[in-house]
N, C-alpha and C positions, 0 to 999 in steps of 0.2 A: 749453887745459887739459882732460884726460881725468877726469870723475867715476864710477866704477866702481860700480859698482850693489852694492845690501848682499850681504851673504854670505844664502844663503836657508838656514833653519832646518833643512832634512836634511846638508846641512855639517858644521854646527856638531855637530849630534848624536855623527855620527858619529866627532865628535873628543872629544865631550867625554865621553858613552854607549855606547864600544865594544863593547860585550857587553848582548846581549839576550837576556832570558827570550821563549819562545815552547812553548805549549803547544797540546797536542792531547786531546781526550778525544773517545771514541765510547762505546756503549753497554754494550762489552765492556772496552775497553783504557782506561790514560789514560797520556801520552806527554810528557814535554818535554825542553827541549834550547835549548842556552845558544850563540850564533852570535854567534861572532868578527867585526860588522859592515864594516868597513874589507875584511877579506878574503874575507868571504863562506863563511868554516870554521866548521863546527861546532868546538866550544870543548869541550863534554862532553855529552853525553846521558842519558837513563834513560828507562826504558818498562817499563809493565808484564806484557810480552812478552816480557822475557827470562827464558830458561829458569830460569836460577838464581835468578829474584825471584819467580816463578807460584809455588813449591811452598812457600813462608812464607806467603802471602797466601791467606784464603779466598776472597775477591772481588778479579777484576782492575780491578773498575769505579766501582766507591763512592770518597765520598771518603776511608775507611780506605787504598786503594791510593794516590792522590792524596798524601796525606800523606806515606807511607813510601816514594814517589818524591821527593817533595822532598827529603827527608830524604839522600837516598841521593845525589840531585844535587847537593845542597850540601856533601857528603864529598868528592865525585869533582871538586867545581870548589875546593876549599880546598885538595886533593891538589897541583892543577896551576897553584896560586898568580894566581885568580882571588876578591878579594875581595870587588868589588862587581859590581851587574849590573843593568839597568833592566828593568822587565815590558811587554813588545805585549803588551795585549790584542787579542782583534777585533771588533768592532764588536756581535758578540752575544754577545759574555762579557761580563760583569757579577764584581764582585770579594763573591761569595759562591760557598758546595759547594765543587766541589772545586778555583775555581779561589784561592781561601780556602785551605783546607787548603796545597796547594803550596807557595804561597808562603810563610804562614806558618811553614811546616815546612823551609824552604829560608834565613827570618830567624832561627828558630833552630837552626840549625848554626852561624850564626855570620856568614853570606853578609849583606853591608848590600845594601842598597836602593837605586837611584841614582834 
């Protein structure tokens, strides 16, 4: 008799958590983007780098920007009938600023939380 060893918990995730938030902020820009894990595709994007988002925004860097990237991410992942999505953090984000703003601004559009 063959006893198989547990299934180990990045498995499981990625069956049950297919879609991750992943964020970027530098001192100028702030960046995230929602990755299809199973397939290793971006699912949707937003940054504060795009030409069409710089010229609304006073600052690309604050968490005003931060905000109004969620906000924009959360439109563009409801567009392409993604409703929920779990947050990486990294190990030196902390869930305040702008990584606060995002998120929130990302729960309300309507996006749940997993």
């Amino acid at each position: 008799m063959v006893i198989l060893p547990p299934l180990k918990p990045g498995r499981i995730t990625k069956v049950l958590k297919p879609y991750v938030l992943k964020m970027h902020f530098s001192n100028k820009y702030v960046s995230a983007q929602v990755i299809h894990e199973p397939t290793a595709t971006i699912a949707s994007a937003a940054s504060s780098q795009e030409k069409a988002l710089r010229s609304n925004m006073q600052s690309t860097g604050d968490s005003a920007a931060a905000a109004k990237i969620g906000k924009i991410l959360g439109e563009r992942l409801l567009v392409r009938d993604i409703p929920a999505v779990s947050v990486s953090l990294k190990r030196e984000q902390r869930y305040h600023g702008k990584v606060k703003a995002v998120v929130d601004s990302l729960v309300a559009t309507g996006v749940k939380l997993v």
